[in-house]
C-alpha positions in Angstrom: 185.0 65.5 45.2 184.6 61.8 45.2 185.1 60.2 41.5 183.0 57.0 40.2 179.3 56.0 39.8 178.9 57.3 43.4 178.7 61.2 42.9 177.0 60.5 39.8 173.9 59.1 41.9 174.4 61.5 44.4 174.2 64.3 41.9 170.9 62.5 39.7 169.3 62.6 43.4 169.5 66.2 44.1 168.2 66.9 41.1 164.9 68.6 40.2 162.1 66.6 38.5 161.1 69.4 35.8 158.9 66.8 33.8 156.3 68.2 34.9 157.6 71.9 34.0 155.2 73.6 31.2 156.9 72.7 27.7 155.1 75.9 25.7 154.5 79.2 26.1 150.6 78.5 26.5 150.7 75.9 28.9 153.1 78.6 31.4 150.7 81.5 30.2 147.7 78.7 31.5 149.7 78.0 34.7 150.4 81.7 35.1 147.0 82.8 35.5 146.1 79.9 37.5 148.4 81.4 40.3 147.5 84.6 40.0 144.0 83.9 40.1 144.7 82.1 43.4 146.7 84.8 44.6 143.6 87.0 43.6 141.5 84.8 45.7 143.7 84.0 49.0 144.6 88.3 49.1 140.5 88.7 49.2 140.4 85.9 51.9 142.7 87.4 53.9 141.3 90.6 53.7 137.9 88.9 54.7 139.6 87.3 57.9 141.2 90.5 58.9 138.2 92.3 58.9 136.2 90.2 60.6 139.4 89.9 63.4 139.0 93.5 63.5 135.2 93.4 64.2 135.8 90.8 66.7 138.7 92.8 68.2 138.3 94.8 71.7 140.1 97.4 73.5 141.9 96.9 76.0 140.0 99.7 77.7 136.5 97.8 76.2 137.8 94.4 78.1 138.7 96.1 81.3 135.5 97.7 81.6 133.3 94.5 80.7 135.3 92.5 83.6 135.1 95.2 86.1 131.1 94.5 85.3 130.9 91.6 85.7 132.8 92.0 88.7 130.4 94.3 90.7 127.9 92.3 89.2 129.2 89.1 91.1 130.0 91.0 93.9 126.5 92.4 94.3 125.0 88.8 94.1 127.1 87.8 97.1 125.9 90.1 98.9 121.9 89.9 98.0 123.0 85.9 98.8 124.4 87.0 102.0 121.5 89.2 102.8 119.0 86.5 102.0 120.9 83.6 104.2 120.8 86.5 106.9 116.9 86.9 106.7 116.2 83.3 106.8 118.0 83.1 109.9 116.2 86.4 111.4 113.2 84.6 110.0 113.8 81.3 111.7 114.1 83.0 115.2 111.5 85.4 114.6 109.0 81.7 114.2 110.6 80.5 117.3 110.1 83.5 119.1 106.5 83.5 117.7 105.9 79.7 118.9 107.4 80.5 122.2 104.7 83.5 122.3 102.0 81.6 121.6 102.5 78.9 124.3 102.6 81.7 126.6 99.4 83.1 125.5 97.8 80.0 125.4 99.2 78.8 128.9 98.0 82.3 130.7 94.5 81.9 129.0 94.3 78.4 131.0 95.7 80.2 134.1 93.3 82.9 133.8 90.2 80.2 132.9 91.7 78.3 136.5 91.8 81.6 138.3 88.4 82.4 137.3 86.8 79.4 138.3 89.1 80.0 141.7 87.4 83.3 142.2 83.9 82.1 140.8 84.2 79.0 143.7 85.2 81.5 146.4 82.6 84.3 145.8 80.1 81.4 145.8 81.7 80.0 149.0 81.7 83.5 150.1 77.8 84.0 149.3 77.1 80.7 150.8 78.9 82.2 154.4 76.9 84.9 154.0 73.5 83.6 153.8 74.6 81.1 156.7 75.5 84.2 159.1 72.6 85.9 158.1 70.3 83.1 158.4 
């Protein structure tokens, strides 16, 4: 061991400050029950804490079952989504279709109007030779 006013530093350094170390038997009594008091009161907060983890706790099993839920759950929308974009599109031709209908209905009405008048101007044209032979 070094000698000299060195190590005597060294050693007042290391030291523990105990002036603030209880000086009577009340004041450690006093000091005494403070930590046991908060001892008393960090156990029951513990406690607290651990039951509520507990409460907030799931199986395993639980977990697996909620995500395997969820997962069918997803699934199933995908496919209702899937459905759905597949019956606008049916929907979509079925219009076209339905618009391609009409202007065929609507173009053999005028044909049929035309090929009435047709026939109406050659049964007159027809009664018209008539009366001329018979005449």
């Amino acid at each position: 061991m070094p000698s000299g006013p060195e190590s005597k530093e060294e050693s007042e350094s290391t030291e523990l400050d105990v002036s603030w170390y209880p000086t009577s038997t009340e004041e450690l009594h006093e000091l005494l029950t403070f930590y046991r008091q908060q001892s008393i009161v960090y156990k029951n907060e513990r406690t607290e804490y651990e039951n509520i983890m507990k409460s907030l706790k799931m199986s395993n099993e639980q977990k697996h079952k909620l995500e395997w839920a969820v997962h069918e759950k997803t699934q199933h929308n995908e496919d209702l989504k899937k459905q759905l974009s597949d019956t606008h599109i049916l929907l979509y031709h079925e219009k076209n279709t339905n618009i391609k209908l009409s202007a065929d209905v609507k173009a053999l009405r005028a044909e049929a109007a035309e090929l009435r008048q047709n026939k109406e101007h050659l049964l007159s044209l027809l009664q018209s030779a008539n009366d001329s032979i018979h005449e």
